[in-house]
C-alpha positions, 0 to 999 in steps of 0.5 A: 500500500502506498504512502504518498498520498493523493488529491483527486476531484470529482467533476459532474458530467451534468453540464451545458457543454464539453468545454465546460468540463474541459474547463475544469479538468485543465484547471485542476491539472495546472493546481497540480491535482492526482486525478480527476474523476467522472460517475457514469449515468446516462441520465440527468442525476441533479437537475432531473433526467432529461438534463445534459450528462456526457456519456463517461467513455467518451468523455474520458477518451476526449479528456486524454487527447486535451490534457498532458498529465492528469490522471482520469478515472470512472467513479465508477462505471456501470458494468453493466452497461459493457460488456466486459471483453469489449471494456477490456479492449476499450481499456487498453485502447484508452490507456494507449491513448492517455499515455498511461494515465487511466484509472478504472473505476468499476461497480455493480450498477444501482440506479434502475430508472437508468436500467429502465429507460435504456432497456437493460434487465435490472438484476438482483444485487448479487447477480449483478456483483456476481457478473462484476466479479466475472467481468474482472477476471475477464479483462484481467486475463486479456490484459495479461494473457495472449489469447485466453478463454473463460467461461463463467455462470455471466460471461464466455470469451473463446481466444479473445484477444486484446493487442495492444496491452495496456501501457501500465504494466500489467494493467492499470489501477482497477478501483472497485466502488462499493461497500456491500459487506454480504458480497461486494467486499469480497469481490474487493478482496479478491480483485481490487487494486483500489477499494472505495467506500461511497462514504460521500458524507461518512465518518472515519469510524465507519471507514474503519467498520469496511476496512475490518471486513475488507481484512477479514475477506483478504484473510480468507483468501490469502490475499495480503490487505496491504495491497489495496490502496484504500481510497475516500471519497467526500463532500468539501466545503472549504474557505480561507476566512472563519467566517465565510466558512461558517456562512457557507456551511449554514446555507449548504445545511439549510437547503438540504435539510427536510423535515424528515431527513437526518439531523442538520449535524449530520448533513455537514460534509466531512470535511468543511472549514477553514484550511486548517479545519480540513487539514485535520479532518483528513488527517483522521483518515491518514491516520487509519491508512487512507492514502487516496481521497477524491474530492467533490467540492460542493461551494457555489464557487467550487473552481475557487474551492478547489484552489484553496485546497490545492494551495492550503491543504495539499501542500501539508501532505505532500 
């Protein structure tokens, strides 16, 4: 498991056009940040499904011709929404094209009026952490191997083969996003270079609660827990002056507040504050290993958050 630790941010695909995002993937590349993220929906999430939302594939491979040394990755894609053998010739293709930059961010699928209204069958839970746990193995063996076969309850590929190979050696970074402890844990335990708990508004005790049955599931299958990095996704608020930050803070809990909802304690993003604050806060995650946050920073003004970050709180982990 790595030492250095990392900034990513995650950037919404639910925008007027592509120059936007670009706007803000250059802008994040030039403060000197890891990585820049993108979730995988083909409708509107914020401002309801009919809003614009760039497919997340294309987007990236735009992304890796227009931009020099960011890393970009899926937070994460839906598996179901490819099939595998041609994700992994997808994934080799793009990693080619980025220079090595990509990251591959990888889950089982959850929102079903996506499934619905594009016409793919919504399965169980466990049938479709069962189908990502074939299409791991499936691009794995393609990455690395010249001409495999597999088949599998899911998936068959018959001598599929996949030229050229990924640039990263032997393949590149595979986060898998989720924290079921029943049946996703276990795919984590047993594939994942990355692990990623959706913990947008979590606390460090119950990050800590997932890594005690992620470790229990790498024991039981000899895998050494050490070689996952374990990765953090949160919400930011962040301001240099005490009390914009205070300001900002209110208003972001009032507009989500409902009356049946959580306490408005709860609703404060994880890491909020002052510089200074935030430092702290994700201090109580390195602490307990995480060496990779990913960052969706929630101000009116998040291209200024994102500065402030990269200016007053990176510097102290480099």
């Amino acid at each position: 498991m790595s030492d250095k630790i990392d900034f990513g941010v995650f950037l919404s695909t639910e925008q007027p056009s592509f120059s936007h995002i670009l706007s803000d993937v250059k802008h994040c590349e030039d403060l000197g940040y890891h990585s820049a993220w993108f979730s995988d929906h083909v409708l509107g999430m914020y401002g309801g499904p009919s809003s614009n939302r760039f497919e997340n594939w294309t987007l990236l491979s735009a992304l890796a011709g227009t931009t020099n040394r960011i890393r970009l990755g899926q937070l994460v894609l839906c598996n179901p929404f490819r099939h595998p053998p041609l994700l992994a010739k997808m994934t080799a293709t793009l990693d080619a094209i980025s220079g090595g930059r990509l990251e591959l961010g990888l889950g089982a699928g959850w929102h079903e009026p996506e499934f619905v209204a594009y016409g793919y069958r919504f399965e169980k839970p466990w049938t479709r952490v069962g189908r990502l746990s074939e299409a791991v193995q499936i691009m794995k063996m393609m990455w690395t191997e010249p001409s495999p076969s597999f088949k599998g309850r899911y998936y068959r590929i018959e001598g599929a083969y996949c030229n050229p190979k990924p640039v990263q050696k032997p393949h590149p970074p595979i986060l898998i996003g989720g924290s079921g402890e029943k049946n996703m844990l276990k795919v984590v335990a047993r594939y994942a270079d990355v692990c990623n708990f959706p913990a947008w508004q979590g606390r460090p005790e119950d990050y800590r609660h997932k890594l005690d049955v992620l470790e229990r599931y790498c024991r039981r299958v000899k895998r050494d827990p050490s070689e996952i990095r374990r990765s953090w996704a949160a919400f930011v608020l962040i301001s240099k002056d005490a009390k914009e930050s205070e300001e900002k803070i209110r208003e972001y809990v009032s507009s989500r507040a409902t009356p049946r909802g959580p306490p408005p304690e709860r609703l404060i993003p994880p890491v909020a504050g002052t510089p200074e604050e935030c430092i702290k806060q994700i201090q109580r995650y390195v602490d307990i290993g995480v060496s990779f946050f990913i960052l969706r920073f929630m101000g009116s003004n998040y291209s200024d958050e994102m500065t402030v970050f990269a200016e007053e709180v990176m510097p102290v982990f480099k």
